[in-house]
C-alpha positions in Angstrom: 24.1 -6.9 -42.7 20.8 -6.4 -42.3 19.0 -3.1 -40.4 17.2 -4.6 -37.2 15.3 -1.7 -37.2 13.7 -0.4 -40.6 13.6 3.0 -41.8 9.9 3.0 -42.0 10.3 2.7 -38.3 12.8 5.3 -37.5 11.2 7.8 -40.0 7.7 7.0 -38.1 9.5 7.8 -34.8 11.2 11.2 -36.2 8.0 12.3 -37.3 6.4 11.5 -33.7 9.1 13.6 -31.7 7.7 16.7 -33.4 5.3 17.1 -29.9 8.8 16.1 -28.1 11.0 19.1 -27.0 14.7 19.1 -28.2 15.4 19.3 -24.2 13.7 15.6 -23.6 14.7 14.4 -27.5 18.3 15.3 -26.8 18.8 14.0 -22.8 17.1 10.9 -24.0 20.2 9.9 -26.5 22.7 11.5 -24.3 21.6 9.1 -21.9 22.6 6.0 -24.0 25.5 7.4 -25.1 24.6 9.0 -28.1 25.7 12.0 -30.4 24.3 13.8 -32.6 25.3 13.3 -35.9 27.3 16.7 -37.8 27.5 15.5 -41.0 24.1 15.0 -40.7 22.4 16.3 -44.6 18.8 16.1 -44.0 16.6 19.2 -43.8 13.3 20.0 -42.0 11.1 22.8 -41.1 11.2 20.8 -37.8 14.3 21.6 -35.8 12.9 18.6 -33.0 12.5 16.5 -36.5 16.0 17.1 -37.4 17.5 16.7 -33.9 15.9 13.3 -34.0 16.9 12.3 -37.3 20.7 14.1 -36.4 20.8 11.4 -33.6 19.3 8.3 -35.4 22.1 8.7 -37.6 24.7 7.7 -35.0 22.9 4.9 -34.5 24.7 1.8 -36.0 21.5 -0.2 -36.5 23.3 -3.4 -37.7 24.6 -3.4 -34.4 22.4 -5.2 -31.3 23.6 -3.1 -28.5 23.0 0.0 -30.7 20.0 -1.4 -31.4 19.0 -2.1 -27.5 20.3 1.0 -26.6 18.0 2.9 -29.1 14.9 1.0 -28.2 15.4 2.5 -24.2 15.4 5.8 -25.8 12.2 4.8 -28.1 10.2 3.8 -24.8 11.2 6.7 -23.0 10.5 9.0 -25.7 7.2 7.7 -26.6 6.0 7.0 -23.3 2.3 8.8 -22.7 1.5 9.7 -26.3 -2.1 8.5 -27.4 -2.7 5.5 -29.3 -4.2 7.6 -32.5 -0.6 9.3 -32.9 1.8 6.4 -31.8 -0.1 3.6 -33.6 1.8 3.5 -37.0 5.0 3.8 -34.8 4.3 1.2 -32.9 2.8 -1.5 -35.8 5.7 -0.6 -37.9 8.0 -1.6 -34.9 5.8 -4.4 -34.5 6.1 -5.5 -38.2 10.5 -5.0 -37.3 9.6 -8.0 -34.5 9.5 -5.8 -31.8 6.4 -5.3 -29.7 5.6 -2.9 -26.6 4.5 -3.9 -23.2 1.6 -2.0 -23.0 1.9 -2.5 -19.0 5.6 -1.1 -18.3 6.4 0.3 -21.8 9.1 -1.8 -22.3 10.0 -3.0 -26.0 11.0 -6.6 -26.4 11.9 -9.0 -29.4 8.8 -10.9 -30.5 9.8 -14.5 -30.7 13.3 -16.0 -29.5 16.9 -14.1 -30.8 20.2 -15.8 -30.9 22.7 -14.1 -29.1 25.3 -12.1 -30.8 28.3 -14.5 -30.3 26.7 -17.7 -31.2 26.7 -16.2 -34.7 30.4 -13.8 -34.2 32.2 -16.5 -36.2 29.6 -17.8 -38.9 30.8 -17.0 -42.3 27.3 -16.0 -43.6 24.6 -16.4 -41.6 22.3 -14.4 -43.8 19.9 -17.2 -44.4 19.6 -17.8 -40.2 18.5 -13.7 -40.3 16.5 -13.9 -43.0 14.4 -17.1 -41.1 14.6 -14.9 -38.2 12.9 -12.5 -39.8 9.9 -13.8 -40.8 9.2 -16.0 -37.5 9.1 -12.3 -35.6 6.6 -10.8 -38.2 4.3 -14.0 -38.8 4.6 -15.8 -34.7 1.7 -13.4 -33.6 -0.7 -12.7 -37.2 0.2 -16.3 -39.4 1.2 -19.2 -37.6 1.7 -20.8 -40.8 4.5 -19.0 -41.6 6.0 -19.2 -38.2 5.6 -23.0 -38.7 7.2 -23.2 -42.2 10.1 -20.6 -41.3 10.9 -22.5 -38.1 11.6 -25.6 -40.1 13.4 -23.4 -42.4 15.9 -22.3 -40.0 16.8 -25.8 -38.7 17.4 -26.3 -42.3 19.3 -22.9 -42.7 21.2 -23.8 -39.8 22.1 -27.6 -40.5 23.6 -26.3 -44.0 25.2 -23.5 -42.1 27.1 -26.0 -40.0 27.7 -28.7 -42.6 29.7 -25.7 -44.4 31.6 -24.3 -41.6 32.8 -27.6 -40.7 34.0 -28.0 -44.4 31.3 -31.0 -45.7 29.1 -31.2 -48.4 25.6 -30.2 -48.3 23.4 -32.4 -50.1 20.4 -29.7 -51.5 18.1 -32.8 -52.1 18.2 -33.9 -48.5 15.7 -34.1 -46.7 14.9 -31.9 -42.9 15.6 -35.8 -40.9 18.7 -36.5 -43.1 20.4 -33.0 -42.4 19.6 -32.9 -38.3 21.7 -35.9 -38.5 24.6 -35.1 -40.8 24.4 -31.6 -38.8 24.4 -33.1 -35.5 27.1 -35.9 -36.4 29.6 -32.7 -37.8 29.5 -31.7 -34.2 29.7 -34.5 -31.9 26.1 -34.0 -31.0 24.5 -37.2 -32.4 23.1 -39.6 -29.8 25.1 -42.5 -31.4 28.9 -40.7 -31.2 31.1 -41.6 -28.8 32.2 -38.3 -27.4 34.4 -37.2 -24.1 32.5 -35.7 -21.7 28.9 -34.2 -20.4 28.1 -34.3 -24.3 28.9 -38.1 -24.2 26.9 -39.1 -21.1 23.5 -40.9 -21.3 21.8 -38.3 -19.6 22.9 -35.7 -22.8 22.2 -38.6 -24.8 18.8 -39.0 -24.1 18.2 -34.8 -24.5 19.9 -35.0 -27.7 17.8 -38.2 -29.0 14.7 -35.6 -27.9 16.4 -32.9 -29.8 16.7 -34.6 -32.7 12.9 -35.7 -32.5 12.1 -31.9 -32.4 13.4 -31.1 -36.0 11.8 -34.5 -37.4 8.1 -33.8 -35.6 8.3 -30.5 -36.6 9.1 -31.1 -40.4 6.0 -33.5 -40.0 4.1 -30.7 -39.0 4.9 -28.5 -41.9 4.3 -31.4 -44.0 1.1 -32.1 -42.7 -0.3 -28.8 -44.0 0.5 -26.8 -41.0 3.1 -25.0 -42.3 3.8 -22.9 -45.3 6.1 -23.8 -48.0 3.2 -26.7 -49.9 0.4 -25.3 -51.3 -2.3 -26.7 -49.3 -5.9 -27.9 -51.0 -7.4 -26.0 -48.1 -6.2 -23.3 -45.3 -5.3 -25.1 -42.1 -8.1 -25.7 -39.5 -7.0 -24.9 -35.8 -3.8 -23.7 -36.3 -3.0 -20.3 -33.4 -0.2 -18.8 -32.1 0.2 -21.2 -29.5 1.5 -23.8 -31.9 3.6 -21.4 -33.4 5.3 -20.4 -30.6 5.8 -24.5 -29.9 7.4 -25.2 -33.5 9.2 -22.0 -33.2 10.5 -22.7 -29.3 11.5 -26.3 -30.4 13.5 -25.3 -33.9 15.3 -22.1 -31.6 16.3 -25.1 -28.9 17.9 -27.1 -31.5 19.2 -24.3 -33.5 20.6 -22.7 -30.1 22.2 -25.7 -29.4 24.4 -26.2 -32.7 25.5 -22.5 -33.2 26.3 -22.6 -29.9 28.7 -25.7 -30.1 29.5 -24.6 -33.5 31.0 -21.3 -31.9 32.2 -23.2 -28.7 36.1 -23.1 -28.6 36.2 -26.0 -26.1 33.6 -28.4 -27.4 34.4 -31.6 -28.1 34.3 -31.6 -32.2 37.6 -29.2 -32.4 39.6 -31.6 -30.2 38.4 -34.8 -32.4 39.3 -32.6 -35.2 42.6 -31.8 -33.7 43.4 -35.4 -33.8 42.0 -36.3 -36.9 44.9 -34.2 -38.2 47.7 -35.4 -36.2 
């Protein structure tokens, strides 16, 4: 799995705590639970330097609450230090898809995050990350990326499912084509009769809207907006605003299928329980 944290960023942060004291460094980790390392190797004329680094070592950085619990010490750590010394930190954490509130200090995920168990029981959901990824570097600084990455994850994640639920994936399909064989796999296209909520007309209608997302936003891409064609000319008008909206609207539909995907009671494990009666 992939580090949610670099070690650009942590090696930036160990180099900051040198105008830390090993008092604050070491009450700061304690408080989350953390332990120094003592098989720790590395070496540094610093002992605050190799406290720090001593510590980041226990950190499992794979791991989200590891991860959450090491950004609290982060903020509290680098709280009050001047821009000209925290910058690189701080734009190296930013380039991880983190940002920090400049307000309360808090560090948050830039863009939208699935939750850990809406992802517990996917085989390989490398590709997912990996469209992750780029939406929380490019959502802020290119919102052509964001564009072309958010359609890439609905298509990550409709391949995802197809393969989970054991069907073919068709690599020449196109974005509308997938959304539906995705969506049908699950029990969550508008036209399936299922049991339930996810077979009312109310969930009907959102899940007719749903669908429309991935479709309009594959238009969008198409339509230059997005990366992934290589346009006669950069995009004209494009900002973070309609990044955020193709990256909102690929997370809602994306949310929606892990989530059912990973749902123990939704309806496509009991049709599937009957199909093999």
């Amino acid at each position: 799995m992939t580090d949610l944290i670099s070690r650009t960023t942590r090696g930036l942060f160990r180099d900051l705590m040198t105008s830390s004291t090993l008092g604050e460094i070491g009450a700061a980790f304690q408080d989350e639970l953390f332990a120094p390392n003592p098989d720790s190797t590395y070496e540094d004329s610093s002992s605050r330097r190799t406290l720090t680094q001593q510590y980041l070592e226990s950190v499992d950085w794979t791991d989200i609450n590891h991860v959450n619990r090491a950004l609290r010490v982060f903020e509290r750590l680098v709280q009050g230090f001047e821009p000209q010394y925290s910058s690189k930190f701080l734009n190296s954490l930013r380039r991880d898809g983190y940002a920090i509130d400049e307000e309360t200090g808090h560090i948050t995920p830039i863009g939208p995050r699935f939750a850990p168990k809406s992802l517990k029981n996917v085989t390989d959901a490398s590709a997912i990350r990996q469209q992750l990824s780029r939406i929380q570097r490019a959502i802020l600084d290119d919102p052509a990326l964001a564009v072309g990455s958010a359609k890439e994850l609905i298509e990550s994640t409709a391949k995802v499912v197809l393969k989970e639920r054991g069907l073919a994936v068709d690599e020449k399909a196109d974005l509308p084509a997938l959304v539906r064989d995705a969506q049908q796999a699950l029990g969550l296209h508008p036209s399936t009769a299922t049991p339930g909520p996810d077979g009312s007309e109310a969930v009907k209608k959102i899940l007719g809207s749903v669908s429309g997302i991935a479709i309009g936003l594959a238009e969008l891409r198409n339509r230059g907006y997005g990366t992934g064609h290589g346009p006669a000319r950069a995009p004209v008008g494009l900002g973070a605003r309609h990044a955020h909206l193709a990256v909102n609207a690929a997370f809602t539909w994306c949310q929606l299928m892990l989530d059912t995907l990973a749902d123990p009671k939704a309806p496509w494990r009991k049709a599937t329980a009957l199909d093999s009666h």
